[in-house]
TORKOL-4160 file (C-alpha; in steps of 0.2 Angstrom, whole numbers, padded with zeros to 4 digits, m for minus):
293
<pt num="1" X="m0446" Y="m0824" Z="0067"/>
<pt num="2" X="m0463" Y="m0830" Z="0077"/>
<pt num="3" X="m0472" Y="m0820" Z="0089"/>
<pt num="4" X="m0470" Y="m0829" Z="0106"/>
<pt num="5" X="m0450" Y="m0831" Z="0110"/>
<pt num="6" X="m0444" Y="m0821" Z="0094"/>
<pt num="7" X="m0452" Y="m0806" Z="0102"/>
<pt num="8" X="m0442" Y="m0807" Z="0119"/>
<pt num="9" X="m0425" Y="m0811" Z="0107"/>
<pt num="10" X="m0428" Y="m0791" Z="0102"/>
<pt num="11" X="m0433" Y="m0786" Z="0120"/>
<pt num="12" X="m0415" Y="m0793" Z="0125"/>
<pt num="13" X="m0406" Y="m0783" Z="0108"/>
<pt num="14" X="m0416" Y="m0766" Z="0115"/>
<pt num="15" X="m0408" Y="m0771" Z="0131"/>
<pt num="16" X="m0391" Y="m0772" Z="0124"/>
<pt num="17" X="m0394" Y="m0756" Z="0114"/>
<pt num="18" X="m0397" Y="m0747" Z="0129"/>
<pt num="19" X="m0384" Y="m0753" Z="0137"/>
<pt num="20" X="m0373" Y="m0751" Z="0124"/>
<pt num="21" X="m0376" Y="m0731" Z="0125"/>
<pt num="22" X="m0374" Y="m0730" Z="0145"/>
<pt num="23" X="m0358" Y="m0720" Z="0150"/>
<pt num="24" X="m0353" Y="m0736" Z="0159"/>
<pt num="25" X="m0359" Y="m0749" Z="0150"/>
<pt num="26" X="m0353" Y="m0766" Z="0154"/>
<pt num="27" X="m0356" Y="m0771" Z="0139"/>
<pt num="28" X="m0358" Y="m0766" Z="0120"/>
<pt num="29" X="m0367" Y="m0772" Z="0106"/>
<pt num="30" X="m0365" Y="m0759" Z="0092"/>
<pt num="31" X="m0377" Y="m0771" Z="0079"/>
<pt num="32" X="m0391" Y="m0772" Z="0094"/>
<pt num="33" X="m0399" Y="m0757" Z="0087"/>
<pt num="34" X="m0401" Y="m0762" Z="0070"/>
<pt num="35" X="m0410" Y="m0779" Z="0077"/>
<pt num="36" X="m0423" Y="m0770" Z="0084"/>
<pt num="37" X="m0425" Y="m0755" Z="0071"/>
<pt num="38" X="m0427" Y="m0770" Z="0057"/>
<pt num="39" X="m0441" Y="m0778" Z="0064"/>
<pt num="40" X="m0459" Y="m0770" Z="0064"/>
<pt num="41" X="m0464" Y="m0776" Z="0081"/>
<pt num="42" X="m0449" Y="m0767" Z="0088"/>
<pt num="43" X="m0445" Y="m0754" Z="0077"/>
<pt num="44" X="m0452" Y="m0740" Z="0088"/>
<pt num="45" X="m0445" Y="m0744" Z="0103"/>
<pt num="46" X="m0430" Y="m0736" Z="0112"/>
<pt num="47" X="m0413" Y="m0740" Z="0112"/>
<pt num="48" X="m0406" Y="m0727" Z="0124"/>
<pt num="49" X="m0408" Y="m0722" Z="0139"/>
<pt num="50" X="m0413" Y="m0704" Z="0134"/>
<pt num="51" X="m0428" Y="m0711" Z="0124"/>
<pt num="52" X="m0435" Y="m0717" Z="0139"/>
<pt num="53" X="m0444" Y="m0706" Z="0151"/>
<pt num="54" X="m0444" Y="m0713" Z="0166"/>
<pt num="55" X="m0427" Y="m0719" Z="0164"/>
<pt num="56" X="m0418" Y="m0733" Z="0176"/>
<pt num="57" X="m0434" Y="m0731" Z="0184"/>
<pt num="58" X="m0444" Y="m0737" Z="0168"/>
<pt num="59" X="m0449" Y="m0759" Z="0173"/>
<pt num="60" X="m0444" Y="m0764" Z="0156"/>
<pt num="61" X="m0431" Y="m0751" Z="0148"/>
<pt num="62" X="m0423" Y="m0747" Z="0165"/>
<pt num="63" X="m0424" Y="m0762" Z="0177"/>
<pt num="64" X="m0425" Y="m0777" Z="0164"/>
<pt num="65" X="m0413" Y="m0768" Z="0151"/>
<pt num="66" X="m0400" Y="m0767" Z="0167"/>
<pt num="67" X="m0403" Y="m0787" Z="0167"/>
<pt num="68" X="m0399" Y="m0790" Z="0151"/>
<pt num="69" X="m0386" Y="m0780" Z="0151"/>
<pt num="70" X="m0378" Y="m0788" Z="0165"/>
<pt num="71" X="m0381" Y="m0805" Z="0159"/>
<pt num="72" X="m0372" Y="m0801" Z="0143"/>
<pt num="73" X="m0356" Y="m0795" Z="0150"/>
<pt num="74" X="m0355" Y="m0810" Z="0164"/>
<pt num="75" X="m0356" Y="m0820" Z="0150"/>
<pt num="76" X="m0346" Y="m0812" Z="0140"/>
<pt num="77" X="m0333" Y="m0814" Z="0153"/>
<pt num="78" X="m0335" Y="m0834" Z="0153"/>
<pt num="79" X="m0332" Y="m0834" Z="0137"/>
<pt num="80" X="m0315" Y="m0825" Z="0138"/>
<pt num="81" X="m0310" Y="m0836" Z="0153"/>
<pt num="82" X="m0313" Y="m0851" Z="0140"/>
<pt num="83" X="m0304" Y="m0843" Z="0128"/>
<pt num="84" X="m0289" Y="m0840" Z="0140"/>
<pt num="85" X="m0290" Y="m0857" Z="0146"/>
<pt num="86" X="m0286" Y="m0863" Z="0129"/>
<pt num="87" X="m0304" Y="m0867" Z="0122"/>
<pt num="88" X="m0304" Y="m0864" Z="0104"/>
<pt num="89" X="m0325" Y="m0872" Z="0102"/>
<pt num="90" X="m0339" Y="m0861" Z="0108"/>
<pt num="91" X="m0357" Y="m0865" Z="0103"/>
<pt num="92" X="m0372" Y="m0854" Z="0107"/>
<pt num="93" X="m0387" Y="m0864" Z="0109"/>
<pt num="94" X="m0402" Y="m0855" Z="0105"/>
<pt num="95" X="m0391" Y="m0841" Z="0099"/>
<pt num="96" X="m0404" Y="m0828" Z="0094"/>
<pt num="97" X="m0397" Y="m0811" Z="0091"/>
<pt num="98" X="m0383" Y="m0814" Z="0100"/>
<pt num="99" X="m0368" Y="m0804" Z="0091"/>
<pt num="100" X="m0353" Y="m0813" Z="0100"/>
<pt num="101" X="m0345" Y="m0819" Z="0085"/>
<pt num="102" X="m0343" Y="m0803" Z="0077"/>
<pt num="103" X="m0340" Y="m0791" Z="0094"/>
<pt num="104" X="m0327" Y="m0802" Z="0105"/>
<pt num="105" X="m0311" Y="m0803" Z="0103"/>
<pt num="106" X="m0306" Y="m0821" Z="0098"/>
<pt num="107" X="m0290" Y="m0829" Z="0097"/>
<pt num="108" X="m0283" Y="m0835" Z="0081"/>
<pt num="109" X="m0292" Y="m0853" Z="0077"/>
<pt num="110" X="m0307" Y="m0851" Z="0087"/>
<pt num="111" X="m0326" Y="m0857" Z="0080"/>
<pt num="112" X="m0341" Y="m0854" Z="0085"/>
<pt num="113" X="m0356" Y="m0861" Z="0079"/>
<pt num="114" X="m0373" Y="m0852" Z="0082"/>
<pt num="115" X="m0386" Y="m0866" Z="0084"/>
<pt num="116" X="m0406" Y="m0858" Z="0084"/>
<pt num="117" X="m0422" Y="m0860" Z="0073"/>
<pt num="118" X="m0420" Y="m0855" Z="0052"/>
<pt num="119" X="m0431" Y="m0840" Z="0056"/>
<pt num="120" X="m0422" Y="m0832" Z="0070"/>
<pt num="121" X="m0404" Y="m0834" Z="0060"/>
<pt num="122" X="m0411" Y="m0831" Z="0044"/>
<pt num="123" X="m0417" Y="m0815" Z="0049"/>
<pt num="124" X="m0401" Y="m0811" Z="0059"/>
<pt num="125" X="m0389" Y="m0815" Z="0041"/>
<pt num="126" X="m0401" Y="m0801" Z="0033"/>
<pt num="127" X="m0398" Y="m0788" Z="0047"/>
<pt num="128" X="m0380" Y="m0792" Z="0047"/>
<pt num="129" X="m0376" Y="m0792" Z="0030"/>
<pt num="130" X="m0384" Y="m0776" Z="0028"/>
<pt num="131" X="m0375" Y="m0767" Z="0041"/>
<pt num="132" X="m0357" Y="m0774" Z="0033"/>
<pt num="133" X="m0356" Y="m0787" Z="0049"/>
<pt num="134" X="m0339" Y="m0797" Z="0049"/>
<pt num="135" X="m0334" Y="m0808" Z="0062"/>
<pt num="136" X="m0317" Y="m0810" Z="0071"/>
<pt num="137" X="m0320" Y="m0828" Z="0073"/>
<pt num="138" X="m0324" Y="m0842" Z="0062"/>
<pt num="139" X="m0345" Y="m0842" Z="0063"/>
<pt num="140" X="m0356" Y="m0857" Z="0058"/>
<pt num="141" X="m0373" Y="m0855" Z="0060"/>
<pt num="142" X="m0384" Y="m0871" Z="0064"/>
<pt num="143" X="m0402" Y="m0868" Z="0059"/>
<pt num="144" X="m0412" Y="m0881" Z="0067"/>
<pt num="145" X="m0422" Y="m0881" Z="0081"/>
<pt num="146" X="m0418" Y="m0887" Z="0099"/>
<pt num="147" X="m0431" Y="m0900" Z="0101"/>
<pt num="148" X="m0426" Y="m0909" Z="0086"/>
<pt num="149" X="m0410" Y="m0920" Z="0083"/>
<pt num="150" X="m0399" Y="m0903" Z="0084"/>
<pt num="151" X="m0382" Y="m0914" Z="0089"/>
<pt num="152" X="m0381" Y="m0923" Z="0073"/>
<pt num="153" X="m0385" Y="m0905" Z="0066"/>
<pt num="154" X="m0369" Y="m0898" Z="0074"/>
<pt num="155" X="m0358" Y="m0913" Z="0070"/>
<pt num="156" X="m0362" Y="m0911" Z="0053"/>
<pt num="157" X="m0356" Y="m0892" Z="0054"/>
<pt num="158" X="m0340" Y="m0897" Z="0059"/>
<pt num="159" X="m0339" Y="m0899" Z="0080"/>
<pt num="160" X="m0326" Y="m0909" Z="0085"/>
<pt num="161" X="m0334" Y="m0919" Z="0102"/>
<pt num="162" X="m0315" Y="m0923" Z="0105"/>
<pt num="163" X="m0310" Y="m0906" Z="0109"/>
<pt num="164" X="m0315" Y="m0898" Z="0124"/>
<pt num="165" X="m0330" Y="m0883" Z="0120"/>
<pt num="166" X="m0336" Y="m0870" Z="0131"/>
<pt num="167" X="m0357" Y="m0870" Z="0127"/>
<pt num="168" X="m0368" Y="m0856" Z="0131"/>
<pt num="169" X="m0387" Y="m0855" Z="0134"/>
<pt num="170" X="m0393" Y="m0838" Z="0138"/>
<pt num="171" X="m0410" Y="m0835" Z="0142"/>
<pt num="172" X="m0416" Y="m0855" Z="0132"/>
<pt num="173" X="m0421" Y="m0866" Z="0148"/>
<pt num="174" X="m0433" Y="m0855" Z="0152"/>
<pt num="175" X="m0444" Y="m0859" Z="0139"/>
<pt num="176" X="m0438" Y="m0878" Z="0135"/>
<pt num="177" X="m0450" Y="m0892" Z="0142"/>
<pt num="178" X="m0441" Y="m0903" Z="0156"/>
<pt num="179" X="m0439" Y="m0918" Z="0145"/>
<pt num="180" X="m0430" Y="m0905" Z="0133"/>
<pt num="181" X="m0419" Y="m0899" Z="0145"/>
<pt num="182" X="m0414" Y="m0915" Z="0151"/>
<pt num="183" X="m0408" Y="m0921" Z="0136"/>
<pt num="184" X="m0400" Y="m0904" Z="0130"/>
<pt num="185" X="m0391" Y="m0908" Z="0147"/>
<pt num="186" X="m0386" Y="m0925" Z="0140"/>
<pt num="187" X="m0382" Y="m0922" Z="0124"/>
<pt num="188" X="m0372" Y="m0908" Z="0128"/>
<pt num="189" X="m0361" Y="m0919" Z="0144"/>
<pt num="190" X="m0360" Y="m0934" Z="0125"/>
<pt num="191" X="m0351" Y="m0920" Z="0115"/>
<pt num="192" X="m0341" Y="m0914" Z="0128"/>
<pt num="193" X="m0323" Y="m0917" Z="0132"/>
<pt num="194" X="m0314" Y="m0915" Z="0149"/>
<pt num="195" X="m0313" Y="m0899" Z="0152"/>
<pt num="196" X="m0327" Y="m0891" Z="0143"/>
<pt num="197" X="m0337" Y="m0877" Z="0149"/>
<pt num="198" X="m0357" Y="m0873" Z="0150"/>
<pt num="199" X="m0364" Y="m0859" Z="0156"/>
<pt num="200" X="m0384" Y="m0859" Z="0157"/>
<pt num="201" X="m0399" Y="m0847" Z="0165"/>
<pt num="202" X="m0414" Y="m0856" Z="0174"/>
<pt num="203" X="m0428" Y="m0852" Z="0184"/>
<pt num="204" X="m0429" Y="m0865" Z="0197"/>
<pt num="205" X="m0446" Y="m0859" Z="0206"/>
<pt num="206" X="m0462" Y="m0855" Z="0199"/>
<pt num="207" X="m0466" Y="m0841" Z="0201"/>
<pt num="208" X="m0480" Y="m0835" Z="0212"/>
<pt num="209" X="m0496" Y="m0823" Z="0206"/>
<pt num="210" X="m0489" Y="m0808" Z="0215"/>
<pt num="211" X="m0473" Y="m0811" Z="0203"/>
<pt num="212" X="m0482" Y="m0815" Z="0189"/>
<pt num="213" X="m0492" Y="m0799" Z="0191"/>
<pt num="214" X="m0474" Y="m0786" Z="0196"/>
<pt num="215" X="m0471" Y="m0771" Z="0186"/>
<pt num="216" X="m0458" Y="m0780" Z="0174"/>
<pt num="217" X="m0468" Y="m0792" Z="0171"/>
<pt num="218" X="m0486" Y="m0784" Z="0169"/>
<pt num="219" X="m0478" Y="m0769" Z="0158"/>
<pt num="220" X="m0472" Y="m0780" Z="0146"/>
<pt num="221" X="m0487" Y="m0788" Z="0144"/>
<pt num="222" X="m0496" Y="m0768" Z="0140"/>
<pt num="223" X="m0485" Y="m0760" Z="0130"/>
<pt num="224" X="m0476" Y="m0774" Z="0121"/>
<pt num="225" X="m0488" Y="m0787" Z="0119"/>
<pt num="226" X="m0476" Y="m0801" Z="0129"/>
<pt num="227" X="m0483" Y="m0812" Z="0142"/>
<pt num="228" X="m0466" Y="m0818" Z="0147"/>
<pt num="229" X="m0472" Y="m0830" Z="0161"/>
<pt num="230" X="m0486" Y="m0838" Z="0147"/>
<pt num="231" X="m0467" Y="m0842" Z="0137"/>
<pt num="232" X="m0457" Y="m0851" Z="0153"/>
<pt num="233" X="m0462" Y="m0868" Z="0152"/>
<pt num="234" X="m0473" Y="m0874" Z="0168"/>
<pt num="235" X="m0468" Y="m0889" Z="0171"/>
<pt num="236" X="m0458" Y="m0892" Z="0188"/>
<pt num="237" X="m0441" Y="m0889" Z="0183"/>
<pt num="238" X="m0429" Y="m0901" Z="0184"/>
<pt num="239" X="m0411" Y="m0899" Z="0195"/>
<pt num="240" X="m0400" Y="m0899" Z="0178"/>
<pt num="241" X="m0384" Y="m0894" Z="0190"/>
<pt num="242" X="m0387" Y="m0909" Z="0200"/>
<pt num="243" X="m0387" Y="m0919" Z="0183"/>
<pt num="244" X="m0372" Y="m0913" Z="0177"/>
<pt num="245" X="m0363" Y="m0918" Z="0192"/>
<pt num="246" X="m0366" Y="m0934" Z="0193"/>
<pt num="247" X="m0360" Y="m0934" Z="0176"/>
<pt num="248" X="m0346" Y="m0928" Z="0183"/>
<pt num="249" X="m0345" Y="m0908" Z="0177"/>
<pt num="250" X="m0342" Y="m0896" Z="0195"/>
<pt num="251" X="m0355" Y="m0882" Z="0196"/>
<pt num="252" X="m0357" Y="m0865" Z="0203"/>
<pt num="253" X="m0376" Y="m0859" Z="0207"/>
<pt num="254" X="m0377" Y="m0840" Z="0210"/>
<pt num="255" X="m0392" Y="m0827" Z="0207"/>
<pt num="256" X="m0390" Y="m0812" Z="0198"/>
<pt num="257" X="m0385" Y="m0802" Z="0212"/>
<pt num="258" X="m0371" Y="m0809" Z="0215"/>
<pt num="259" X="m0366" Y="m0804" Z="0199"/>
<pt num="260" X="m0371" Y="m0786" Z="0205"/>
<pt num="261" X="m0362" Y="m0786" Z="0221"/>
<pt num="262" X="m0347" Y="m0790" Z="0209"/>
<pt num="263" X="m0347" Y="m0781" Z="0194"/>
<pt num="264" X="m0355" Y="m0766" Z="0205"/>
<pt num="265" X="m0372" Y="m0761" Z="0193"/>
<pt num="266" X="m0386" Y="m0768" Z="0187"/>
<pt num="267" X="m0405" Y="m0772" Z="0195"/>
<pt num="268" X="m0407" Y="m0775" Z="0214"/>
<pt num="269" X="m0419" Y="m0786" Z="0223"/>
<pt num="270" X="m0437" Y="m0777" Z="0226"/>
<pt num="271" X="m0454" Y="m0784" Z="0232"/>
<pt num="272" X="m0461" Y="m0796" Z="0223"/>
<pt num="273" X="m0447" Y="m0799" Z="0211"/>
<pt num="274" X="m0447" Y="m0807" Z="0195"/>
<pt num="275" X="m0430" Y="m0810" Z="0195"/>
<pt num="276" X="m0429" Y="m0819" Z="0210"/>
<pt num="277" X="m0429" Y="m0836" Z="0203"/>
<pt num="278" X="m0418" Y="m0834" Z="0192"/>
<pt num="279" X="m0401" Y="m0845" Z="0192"/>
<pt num="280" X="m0385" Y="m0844" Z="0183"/>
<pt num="281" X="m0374" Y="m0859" Z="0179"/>
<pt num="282" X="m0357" Y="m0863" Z="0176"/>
<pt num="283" X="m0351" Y="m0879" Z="0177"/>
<pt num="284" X="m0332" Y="m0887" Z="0169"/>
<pt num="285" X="m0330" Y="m0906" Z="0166"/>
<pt num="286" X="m0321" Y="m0916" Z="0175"/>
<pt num="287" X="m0312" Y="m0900" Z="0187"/>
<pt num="288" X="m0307" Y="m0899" Z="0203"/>
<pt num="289" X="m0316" Y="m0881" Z="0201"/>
<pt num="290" X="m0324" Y="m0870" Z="0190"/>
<pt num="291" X="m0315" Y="m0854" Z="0191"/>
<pt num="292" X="m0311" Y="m0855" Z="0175"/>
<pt num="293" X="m0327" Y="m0847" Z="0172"/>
């Protein structure tokens, strides 16, 4: 895995580590730990609460950890609304770590095809395989990398662009340039039939050098040697939601907290806030709504 956004796919399994041990955790990931205990840049950090001394109260392992946490069941959830919906196609663009294959509960005759950069998954099958990994749904990794012709990738591993696909990008805008995003955007709304599902994560602003210089953001930088603003691509970002709706996909445009007035945990707003551009996004094709998600 390379240094730059293979470092923050291990800050986001510490995350679900430590979520995963909370009393209520929203979610759990019970191969996050051996993610981050497999890798020598991360095999020294915590993955409890308990191994953290300043606890919730901690920028990274508390506050940021909470995030990650929270993103992961939200998500999570769409994923089952899919699946209840009758999807039986779920791809995972820039899928990282990401253990969803093995840890839901799919129903019977559902795929899901894991579409990252050889590095990241190959150093994922080695994890797995070593802790017995099996998955409860059909799995297809796609190693090929996001900027490059990753459709005819995921054709050629077997999606069927005829049948309606819930797609997921977790924590991958954030580091594509525009231009990439855009066509992702595209090429996602080409492979799509009526009644497919995205789900994405954006940062709509640039951030400001008070944010750039907040506590999650600046103790990230000390103790684990990630810049995470130096990784988000700079360039002003396009208004992908808007795209997709004139393709003709209905979207929903919320904030993290408004996934933590409704699950009831995870971070709150606070000065200078690094998470206050973020965006989550869920749009369905050719729907008179999106609560399907």
């Amino acid at each position: 895995m390379d240094a730059g956004v293979g470092v923050t796919a291990l800050l986001v399994a510490a995350a679900r580590a430590i979520e995963a041990r909370r009393p209520d955790a929203l979610a759990r990931d019970p191969y996050a730990e051996c993610f981050v205990r497999a890798a020598p840049v991360s095999a020294r950090w915590p993955v409890s609460l308990e191994e953290v001394p300043r606890g919730d109260a901690d920028p990274v392992w508390g506050r940021l950890a909470r995030y990650f946490g929270l993103r992961t069941r939200v998500l999570d959830d769409a994923l089952r609304s899919a699946a209840r919906a009758g999807i039986r196609q779920f791809v995972l663009l820039g899928a990282g770590l990401d253990t969803r294959a093995f840890r839901l509960d799919w129903p019977s005759g559902s795929t899901v095809w894991e579409v990252d950069r050889p590095g990241v998954l190959g150093f994922k099958e080695r994890v797995l395989a070593r802790a017995g990994a099996v998955p409860s749904a059909g799995r297809v990794p796609v190693p090929v990398d996001l900027r490059g012709d990753w459709a005819a990738a995921l054709l050629g591993a077997g999606l069927e662009p005829g049948l309606p696909t819930a797609w997921l990008a977790e924590g991958l805008l954030l580091y594509l340039p525009a231009a990439a995003e855009r066509r992702l955007v595209a090429v996602v709304d080409e492979l799509s039939a009526p009644d497919s599902m995205l789900g994405y994560e954006v940062k709509l602003l640039k951030e400001a050098r008070a944010v750039r210089d907040s506590p999650v953001y600046a103790e990230a930088r000390e103790r684990l040697g990630v810049d995470l603003p130096a990784l988000f691509d700079g360039d002003p970002r396009p208004d992908s939601a808007a795209d997709l709706a004139g393709r003709g996909w209905r979207t929903e445009v919320g904030t993290p907290y408004d996934h933590v007035r409704r699950y009831g945990r995870g971070p709150r707003p606070e000065p200078d806030d690094a998470l206050a551009a973020n965006r989550w996004v869920f749009a369905v094709k050719g729907a008179a709504g999106v609560s399907r998600w």
